[in-house]
C-alpha positions as CSV (number, residue, x, y, z in Angstrom):
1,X,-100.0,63.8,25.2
2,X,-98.8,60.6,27.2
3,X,-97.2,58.2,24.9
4,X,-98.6,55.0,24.1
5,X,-97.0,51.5,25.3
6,X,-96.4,50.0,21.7
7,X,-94.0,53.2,21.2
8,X,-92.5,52.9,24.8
9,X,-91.3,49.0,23.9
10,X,-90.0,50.0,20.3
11,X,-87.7,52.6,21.9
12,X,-86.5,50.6,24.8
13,X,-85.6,47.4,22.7
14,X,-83.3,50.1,20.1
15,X,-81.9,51.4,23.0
16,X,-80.7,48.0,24.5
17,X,-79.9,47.0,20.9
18,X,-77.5,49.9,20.5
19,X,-75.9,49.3,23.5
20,X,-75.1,45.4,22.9
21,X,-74.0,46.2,19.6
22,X,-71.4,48.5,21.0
23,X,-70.2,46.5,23.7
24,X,-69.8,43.9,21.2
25,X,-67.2,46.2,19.0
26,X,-65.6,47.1,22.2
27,X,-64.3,43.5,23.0
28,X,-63.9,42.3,19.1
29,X,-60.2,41.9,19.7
30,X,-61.0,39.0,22.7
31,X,-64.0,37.0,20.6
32,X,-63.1,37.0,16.9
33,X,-59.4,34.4,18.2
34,X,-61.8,32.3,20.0
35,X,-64.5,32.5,17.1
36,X,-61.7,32.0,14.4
37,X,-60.5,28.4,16.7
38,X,-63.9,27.4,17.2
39,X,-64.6,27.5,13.2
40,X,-61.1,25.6,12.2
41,X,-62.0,22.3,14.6
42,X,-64.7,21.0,12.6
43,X,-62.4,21.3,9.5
44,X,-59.3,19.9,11.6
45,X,-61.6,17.0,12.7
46,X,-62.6,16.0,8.9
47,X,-59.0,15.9,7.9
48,X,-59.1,19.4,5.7
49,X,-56.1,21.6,5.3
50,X,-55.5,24.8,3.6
51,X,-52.8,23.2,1.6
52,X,-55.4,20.6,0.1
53,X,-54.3,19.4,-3.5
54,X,-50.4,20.2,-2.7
55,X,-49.1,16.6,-2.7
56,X,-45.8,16.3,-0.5
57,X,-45.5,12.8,-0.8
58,X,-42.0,13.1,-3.0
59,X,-40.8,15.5,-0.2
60,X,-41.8,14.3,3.3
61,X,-44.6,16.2,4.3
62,X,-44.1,19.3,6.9
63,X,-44.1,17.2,9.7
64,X,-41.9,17.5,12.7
65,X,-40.8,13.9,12.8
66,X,-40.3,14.2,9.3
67,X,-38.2,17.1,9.3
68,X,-35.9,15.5,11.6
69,X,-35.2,12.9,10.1
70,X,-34.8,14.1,6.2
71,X,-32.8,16.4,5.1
72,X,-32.3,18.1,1.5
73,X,-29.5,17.7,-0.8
74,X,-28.6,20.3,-3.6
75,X,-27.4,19.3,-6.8
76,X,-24.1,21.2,-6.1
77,X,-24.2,19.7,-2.3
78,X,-24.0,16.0,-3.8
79,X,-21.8,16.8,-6.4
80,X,-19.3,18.4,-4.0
81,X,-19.4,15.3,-2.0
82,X,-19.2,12.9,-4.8
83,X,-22.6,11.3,-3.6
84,X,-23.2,7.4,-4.9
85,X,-26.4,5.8,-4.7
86,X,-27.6,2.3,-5.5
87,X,-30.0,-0.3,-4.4
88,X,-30.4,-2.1,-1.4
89,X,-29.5,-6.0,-2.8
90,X,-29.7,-9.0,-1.1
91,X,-25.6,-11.2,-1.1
92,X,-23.4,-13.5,-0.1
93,X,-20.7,-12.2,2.5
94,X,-18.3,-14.1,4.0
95,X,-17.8,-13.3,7.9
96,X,-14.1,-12.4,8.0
97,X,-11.6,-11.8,11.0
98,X,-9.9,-8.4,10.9
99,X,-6.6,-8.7,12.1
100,X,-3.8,-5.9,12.1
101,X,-0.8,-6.4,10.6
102,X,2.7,-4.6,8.7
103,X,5.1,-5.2,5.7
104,X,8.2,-6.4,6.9
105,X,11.1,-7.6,5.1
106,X,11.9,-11.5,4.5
107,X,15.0,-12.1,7.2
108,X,17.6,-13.6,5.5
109,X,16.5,-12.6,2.0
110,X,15.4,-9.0,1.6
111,X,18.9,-7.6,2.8
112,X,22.5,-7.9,1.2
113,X,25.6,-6.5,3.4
114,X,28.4,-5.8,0.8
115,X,31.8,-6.1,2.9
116,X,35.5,-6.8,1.3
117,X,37.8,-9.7,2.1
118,X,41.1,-7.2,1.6
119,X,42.8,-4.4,2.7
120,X,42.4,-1.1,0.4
121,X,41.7,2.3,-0.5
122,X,38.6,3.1,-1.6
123,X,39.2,5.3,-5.1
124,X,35.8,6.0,-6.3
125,X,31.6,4.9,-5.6
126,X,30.0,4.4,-8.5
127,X,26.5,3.8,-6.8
128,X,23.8,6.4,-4.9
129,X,21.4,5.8,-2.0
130,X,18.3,4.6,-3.6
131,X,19.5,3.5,-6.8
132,X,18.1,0.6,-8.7
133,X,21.2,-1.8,-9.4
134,X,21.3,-5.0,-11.5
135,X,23.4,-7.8,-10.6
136,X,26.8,-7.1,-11.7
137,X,26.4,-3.2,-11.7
138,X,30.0,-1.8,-10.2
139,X,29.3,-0.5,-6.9
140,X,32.8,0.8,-6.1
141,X,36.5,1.0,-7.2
142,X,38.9,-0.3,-4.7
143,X,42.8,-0.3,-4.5
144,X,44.5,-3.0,-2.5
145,X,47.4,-2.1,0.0
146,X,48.2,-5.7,1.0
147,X,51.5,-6.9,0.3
148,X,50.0,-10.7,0.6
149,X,47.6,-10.1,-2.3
150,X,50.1,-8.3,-4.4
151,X,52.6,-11.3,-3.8
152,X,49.8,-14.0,-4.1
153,X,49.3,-12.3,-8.1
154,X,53.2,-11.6,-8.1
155,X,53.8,-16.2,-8.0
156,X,50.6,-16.5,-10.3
157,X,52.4,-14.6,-13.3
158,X,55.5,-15.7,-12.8
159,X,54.2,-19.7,-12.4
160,X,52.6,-18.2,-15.8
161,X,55.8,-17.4,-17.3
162,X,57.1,-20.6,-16.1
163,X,54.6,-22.6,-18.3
164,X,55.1,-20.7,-21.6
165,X,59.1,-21.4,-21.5
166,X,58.1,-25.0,-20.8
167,X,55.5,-24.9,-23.6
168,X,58.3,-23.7,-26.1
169,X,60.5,-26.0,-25.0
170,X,58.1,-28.7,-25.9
171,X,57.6,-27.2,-29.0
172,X,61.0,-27.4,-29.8
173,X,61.7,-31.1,-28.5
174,X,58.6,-32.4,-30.1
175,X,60.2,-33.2,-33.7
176,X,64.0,-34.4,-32.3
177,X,62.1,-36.5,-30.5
178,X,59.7,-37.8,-33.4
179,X,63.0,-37.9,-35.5
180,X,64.9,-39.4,-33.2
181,X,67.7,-36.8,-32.6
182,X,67.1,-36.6,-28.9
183,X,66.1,-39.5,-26.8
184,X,62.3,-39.1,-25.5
185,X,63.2,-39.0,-21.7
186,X,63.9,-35.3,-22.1
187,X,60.8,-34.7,-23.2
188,X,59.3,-37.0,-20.6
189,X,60.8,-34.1,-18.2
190,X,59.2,-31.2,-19.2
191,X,55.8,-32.8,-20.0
192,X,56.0,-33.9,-16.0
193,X,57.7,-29.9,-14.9
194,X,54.6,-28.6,-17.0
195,X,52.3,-30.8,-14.7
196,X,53.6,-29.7,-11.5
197,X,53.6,-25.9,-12.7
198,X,49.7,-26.7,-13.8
199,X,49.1,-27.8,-10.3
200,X,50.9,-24.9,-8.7
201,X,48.7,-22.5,-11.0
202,X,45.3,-24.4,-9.8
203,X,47.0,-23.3,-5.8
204,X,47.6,-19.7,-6.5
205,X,44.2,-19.5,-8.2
206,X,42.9,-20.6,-5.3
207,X,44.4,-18.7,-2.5
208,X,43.6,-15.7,-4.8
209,X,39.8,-16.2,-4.6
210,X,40.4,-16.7,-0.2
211,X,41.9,-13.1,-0.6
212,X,38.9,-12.1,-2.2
213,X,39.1,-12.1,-6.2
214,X,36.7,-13.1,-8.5
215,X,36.7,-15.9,-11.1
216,X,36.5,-13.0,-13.8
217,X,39.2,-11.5,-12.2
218,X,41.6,-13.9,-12.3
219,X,40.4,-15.2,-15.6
220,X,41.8,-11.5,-16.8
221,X,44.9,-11.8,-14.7
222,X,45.8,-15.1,-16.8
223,X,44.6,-13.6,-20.0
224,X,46.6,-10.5,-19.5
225,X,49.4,-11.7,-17.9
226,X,48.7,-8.0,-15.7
227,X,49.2,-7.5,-12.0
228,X,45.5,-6.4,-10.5
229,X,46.2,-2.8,-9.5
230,X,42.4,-1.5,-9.0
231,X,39.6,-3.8,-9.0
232,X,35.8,-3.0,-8.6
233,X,33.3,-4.7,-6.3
234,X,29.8,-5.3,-8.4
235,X,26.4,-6.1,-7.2
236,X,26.4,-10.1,-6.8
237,X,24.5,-12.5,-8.4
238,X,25.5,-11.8,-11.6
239,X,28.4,-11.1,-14.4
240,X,30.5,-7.7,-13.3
241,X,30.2,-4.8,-15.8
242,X,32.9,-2.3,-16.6
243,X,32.4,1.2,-15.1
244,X,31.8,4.0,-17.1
245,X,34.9,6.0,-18.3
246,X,35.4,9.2,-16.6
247,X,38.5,11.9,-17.6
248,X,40.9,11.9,-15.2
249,X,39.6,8.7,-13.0
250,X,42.4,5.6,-13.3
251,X,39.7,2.9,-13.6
252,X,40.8,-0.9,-13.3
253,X,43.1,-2.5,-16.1
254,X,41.4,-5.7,-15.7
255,X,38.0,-5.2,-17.0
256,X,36.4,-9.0,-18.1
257,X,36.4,-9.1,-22.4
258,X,33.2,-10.4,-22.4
259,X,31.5,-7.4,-20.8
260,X,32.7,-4.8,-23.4
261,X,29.3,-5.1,-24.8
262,X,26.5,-2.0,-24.2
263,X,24.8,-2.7,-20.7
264,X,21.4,-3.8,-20.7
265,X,17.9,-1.8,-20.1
266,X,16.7,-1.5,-16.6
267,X,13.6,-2.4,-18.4
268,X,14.9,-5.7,-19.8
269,X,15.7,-7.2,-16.3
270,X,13.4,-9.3,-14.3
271,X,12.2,-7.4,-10.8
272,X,13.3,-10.4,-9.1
273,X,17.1,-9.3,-9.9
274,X,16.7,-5.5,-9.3
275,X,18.4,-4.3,-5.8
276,X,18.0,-0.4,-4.1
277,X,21.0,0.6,-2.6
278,X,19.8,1.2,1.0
279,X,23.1,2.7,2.5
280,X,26.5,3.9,2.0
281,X,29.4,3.8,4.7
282,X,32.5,4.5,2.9
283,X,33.6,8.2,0.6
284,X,36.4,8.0,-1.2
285,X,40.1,7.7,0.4
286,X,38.6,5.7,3.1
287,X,41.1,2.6,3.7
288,X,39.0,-0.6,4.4
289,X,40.2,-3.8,6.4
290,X,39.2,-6.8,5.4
291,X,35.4,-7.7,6.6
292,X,34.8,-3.9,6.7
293,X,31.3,-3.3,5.7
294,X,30.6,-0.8,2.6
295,X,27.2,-0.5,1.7
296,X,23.6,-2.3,2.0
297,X,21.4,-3.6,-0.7
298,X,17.5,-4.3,-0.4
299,X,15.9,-6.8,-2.3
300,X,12.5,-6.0,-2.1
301,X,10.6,-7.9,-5.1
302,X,9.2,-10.2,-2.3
303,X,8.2,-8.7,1.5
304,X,6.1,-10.6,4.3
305,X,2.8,-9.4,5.6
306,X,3.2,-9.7,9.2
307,X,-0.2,-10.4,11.3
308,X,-0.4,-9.9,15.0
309,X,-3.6,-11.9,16.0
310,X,-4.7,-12.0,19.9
311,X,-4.4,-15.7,21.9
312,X,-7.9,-15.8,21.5
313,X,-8.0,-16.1,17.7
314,X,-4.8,-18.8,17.3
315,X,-7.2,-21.4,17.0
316,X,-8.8,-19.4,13.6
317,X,-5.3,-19.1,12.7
318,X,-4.6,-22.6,12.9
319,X,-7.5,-23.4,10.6
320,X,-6.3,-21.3,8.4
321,X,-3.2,-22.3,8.0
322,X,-4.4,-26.5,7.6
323,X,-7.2,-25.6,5.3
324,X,-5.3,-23.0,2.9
325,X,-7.9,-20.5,3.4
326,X,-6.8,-17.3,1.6
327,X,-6.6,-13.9,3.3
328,X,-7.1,-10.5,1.8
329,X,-4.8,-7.4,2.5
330,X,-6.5,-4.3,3.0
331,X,-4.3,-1.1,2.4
332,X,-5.2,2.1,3.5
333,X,-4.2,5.1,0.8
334,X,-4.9,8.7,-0.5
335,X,-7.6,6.6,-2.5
336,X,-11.4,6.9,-1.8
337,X,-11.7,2.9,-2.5
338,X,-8.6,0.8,-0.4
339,X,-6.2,-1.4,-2.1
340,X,-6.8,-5.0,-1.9
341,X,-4.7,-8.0,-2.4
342,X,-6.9,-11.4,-2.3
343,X,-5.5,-15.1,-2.1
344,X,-2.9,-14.7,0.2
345,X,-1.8,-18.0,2.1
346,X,0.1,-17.8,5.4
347,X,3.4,-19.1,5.2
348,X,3.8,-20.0,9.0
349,X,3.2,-19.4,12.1
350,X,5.7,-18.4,15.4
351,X,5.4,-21.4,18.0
352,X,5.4,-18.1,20.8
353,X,3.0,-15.4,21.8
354,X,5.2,-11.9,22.1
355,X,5.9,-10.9,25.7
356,X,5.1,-7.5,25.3
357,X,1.8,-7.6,23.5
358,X,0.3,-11.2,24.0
359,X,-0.1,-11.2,20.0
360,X,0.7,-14.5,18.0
361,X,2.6,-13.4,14.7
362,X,2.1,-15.1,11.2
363,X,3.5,-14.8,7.8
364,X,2.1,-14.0,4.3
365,X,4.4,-13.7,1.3
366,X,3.2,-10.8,-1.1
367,X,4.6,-10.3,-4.5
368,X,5.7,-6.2,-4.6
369,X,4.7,-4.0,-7.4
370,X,6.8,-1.8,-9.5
371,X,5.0,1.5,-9.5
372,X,7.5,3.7,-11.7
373,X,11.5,3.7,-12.5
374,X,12.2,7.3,-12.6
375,X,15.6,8.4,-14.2
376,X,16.8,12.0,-12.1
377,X,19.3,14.5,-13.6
378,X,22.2,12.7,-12.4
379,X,21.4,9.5,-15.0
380,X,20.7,7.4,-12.0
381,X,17.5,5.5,-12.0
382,X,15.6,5.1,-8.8
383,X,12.8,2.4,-8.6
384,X,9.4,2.9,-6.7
385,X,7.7,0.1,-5.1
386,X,4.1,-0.2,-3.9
387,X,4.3,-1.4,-1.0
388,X,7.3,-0.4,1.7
389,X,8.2,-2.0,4.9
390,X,6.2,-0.4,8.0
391,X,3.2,-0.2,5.7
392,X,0.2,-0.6,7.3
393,X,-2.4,-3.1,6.7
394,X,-5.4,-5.0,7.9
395,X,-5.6,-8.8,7.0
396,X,-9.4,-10.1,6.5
397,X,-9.3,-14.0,7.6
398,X,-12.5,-15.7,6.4
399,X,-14.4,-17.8,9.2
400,X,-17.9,-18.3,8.0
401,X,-20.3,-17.6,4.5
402,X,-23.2,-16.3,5.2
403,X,-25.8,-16.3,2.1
404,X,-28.9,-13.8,1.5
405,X,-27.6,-10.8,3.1
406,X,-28.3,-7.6,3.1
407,X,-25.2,-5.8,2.7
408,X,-23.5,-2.3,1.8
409,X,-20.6,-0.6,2.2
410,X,-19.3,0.3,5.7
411,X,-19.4,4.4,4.5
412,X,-23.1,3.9,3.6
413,X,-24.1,3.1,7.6
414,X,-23.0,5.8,9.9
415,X,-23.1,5.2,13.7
416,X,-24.7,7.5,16.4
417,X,-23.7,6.0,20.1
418,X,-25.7,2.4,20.1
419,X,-28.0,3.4,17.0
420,X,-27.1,3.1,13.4
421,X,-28.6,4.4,10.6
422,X,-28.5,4.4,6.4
423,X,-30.2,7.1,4.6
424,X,-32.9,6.5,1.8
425,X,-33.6,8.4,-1.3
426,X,-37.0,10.5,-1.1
427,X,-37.2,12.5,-4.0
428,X,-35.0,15.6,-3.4
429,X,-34.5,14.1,0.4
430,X,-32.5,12.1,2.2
431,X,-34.8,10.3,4.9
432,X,-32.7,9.1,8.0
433,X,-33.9,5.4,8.6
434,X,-32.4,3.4,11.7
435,X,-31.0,-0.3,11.2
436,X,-29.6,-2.9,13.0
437,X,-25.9,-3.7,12.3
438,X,-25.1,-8.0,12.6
439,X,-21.7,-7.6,11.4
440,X,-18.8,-5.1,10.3
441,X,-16.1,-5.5,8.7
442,X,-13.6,-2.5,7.3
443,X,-15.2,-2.3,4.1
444,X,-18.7,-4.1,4.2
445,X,-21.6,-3.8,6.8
446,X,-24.6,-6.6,6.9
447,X,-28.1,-5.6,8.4
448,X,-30.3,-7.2,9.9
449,X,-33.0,-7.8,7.2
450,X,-35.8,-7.0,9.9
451,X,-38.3,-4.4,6.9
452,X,-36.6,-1.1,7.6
453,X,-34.5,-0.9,4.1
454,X,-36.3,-3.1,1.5
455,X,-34.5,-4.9,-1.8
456,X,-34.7,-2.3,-4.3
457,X,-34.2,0.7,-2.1
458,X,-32.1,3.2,-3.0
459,X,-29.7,4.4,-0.7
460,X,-26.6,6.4,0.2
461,X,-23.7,4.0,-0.7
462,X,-21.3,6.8,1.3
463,X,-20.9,9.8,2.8
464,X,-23.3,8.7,5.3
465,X,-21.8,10.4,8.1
466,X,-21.1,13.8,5.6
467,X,-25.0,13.7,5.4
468,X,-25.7,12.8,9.6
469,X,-23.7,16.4,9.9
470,X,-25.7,18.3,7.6
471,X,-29.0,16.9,9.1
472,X,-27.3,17.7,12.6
473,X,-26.9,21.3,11.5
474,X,-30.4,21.5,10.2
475,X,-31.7,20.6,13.4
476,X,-29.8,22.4,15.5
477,X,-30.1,25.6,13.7
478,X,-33.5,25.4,13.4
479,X,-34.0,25.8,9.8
480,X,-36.8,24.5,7.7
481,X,-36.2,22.9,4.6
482,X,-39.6,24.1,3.6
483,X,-38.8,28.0,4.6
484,X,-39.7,30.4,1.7
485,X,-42.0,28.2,-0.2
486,X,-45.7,30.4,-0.2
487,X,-48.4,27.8,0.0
């Protein structure tokens, strides 16, 4: 029996339903991306995200630009670089003029040449390279070999015998005299022979010290009535001290009375009289001519800061000089924070520009520093000082004030070619934030005050460049700071 047309169109429109609905599981793979994409711009355009209520603010966010331009700091990370931060403050600076400069000695005065005015052997050296030495410490023991000086002592004792026979004499006229046993011309005789011998004395004394003996010395000579057979050169400036006593060592017979006492501290003695033995040129056995030179001293309680300023800034200097404007040393060290040495005043200026390096040189005077007196285990003491000649420093010469700045420390502002950049606290982050530099200085940095730190910020105060190299690596390795967190 033929089948009726409401059954025909029921079959056809399964059939062609089957058939669509298999095609359509045949391509699922190609549709359900393009499905998926068209579902997720309605939500992209309305601002939705699957991470909705996950605030990122105190981190940065997961943006690109962001991630570029933070970077994240551990706990053991800032520790190891002994992070410091702070807030950005509006200041005074004062616009300074960095000029290079080194410690030099003061010609004239920081050096003392010990030479001898006589002919000897040299029979012992009582001082070492780099000892501390007081005036009046014995430096060496010398014997004389010249028959002048020995003959010049031989007339000064025997003019000395001379005036104690005429003494007694006078002794023994005095009460004939008064009695009237003897007429008073002879005693009018010897009172004028004990004149000419006084005056005689007063020469030898004198062409003793030309031969190169000391007031003390001679004073012991008298004393003693004792020819000078060793005799010790001491550190000048001061009254000689006696040796110390060593077995088997003849040490000189003529030692002043008055120095028999203990020797003073090191400790008690003002720096300005403390000298370092800076070199040796004689051992003993070594005979010496007069003006032979035996040792050096340095006296280095008071050195120059030498500047070298370029043509360009003598006029600054000149100011400087004529308005007493102070400079400030800047020394470099093992220390994290530099030494500093304010109110300095230049002492002068050279009327000449050096050949060599078209520099003008000036002077500041800086008081030295005792840093430790160290005794070793030969019982010598050997002074430190602060600062040394050939030190390097960098002289700060102010030239303007500038008020309501924003400034920080130079290790707080790292620069990248022409840009320069500071980083700002963000939480856990350090956010990378570009500034513009007006002026640098070795140890401060002013920006511009153009809205890109605020007052109040908190920044890096160093280690800025520590923290551009970490940020560098992050970037170039690829690595995000938000990898591993499941959101």
């Amino acid at each position: 029996m033929p089948l009726s047309k409401p059954l025909l169109t029921v079959g056809a429109f399964a059939l062609v339903a089957g058939l669509t609905v298999g095609a359509t599981i045949a391509i699922r793979d190609r549709w359900l991306p393009l499905l998926a994409a068209t579902q997720a711009a309605p939500k992209a355009a309305a601002g939705e995200d699957d991470h909705a209520g996950h605030d990122h603010g105190a981190e940065g966010g997961h943006g690109a630009e962001s991630d570029q331009n933070s970077v994240a700091l551990s706990e053991q990370a800032r520790a190891n670089l002994g992070l410091k931060v702070g807030p950005v403050e509006l200041s005074d600076y004062t616009k300074n003029l960095v000029i290079p400069g080194v410690v030099v000695e003061q010609p004239g005065h920081s050096e003392r040449r010990i030479t001898t005015s006589l002919a000897g052997v040299v029979t012992k050296v009582h001082a070492f390279p780099g000892q501390a030495v007081k005036p009046g410490d014995p430096l060496l023991d010398i014997q004389p070999t010249g028959e002048l000086l020995t003959n010049a002592q031989a007339e000064l004792l025997k003019l000395l015998q001379d005036i104690e026979l005429v003494d007694i004499e006078l002794k023994r006229l005095t009460p004939l005299v008064e009695s009237g046993s003897i007429p008073a011309r002879n005693k009018l005789e010897k009172e004028y022979e004990r004149k000419r011998l006084d005056s005689q004395k007063l020469v030898q004394i004198q062409e003793l010290l030309v031969r190169g003996l000391s007031p003390y010395q001679i004073t012991e000579m008298v004393e003693h009535k004792t020819l000078l057979r060793e005799f010790t050169i001491h550190v000048p400036g001061g009254p000689p001290k006696a040796p110390p006593k060593e077995e088997g060592h003849n040490h000189p017979s003529i030692v002043p009375t008055g120095l028999r006492r203990a020797p003073e501290r090191l400790e008690s003695v003002s720096a300005e009289t403390i000298y370092t033995v800076e070199n040796i040129d004689i051992f003993p056995g070594k005979l010496v001519q007069p003006g032979d030179e035996l040792c050096d001293l340095g006296l280095h309680t008071e050195l120059y800061l030498e500047g070298h300023a370029f043509e360009r800034d003598s006029r600054q200097i000149a100011l400087a000089v004529q308005e007493q404007r102070p400079l400030t040393a800047l020394f470099e060290g093992e220390a994290e924070t530099p030494e500093l040495r304010e109110g300095l005043l230049i002492r002068y200026v050279e009327n000449s520009l050096d050949a060599a390096t078209r520099t003008l040189r000036f002077f500041a005077p800086i008081k030295n520093e005792v840093v430790r007196d160290a005794k070793a285990d030969n019982g010598v003491i050997y002074r430190s000082w602060r600062f040394k000649p050939g030190q390097k420093v960098r002289l700060l010469l102010p030239v303007q004030k500038l008020t309501e700045q924003v400034v920080v420390p130079a290790e707080a502002v790292v620069s990248e070619g022409p840009d320069a950049y500071v980083f700002r606290v963000n939480g856990k982050l350090m956010e990378r934030v570009p500034v513009i530099v007006e002026h640098r200085d070795p140890r401060l940095v002013v920006l511009r005050n153009d809205g890109s730190v605020f007052p109040g910020d908190e920044i890096a105060m160093n280690q800025a460049y520590q923290i551009s190299l970490a940020l560098k690596k992050q970037q170039g390795s690829g690595v995000d700071m938000h990898a591993g967190h499941n959101h």
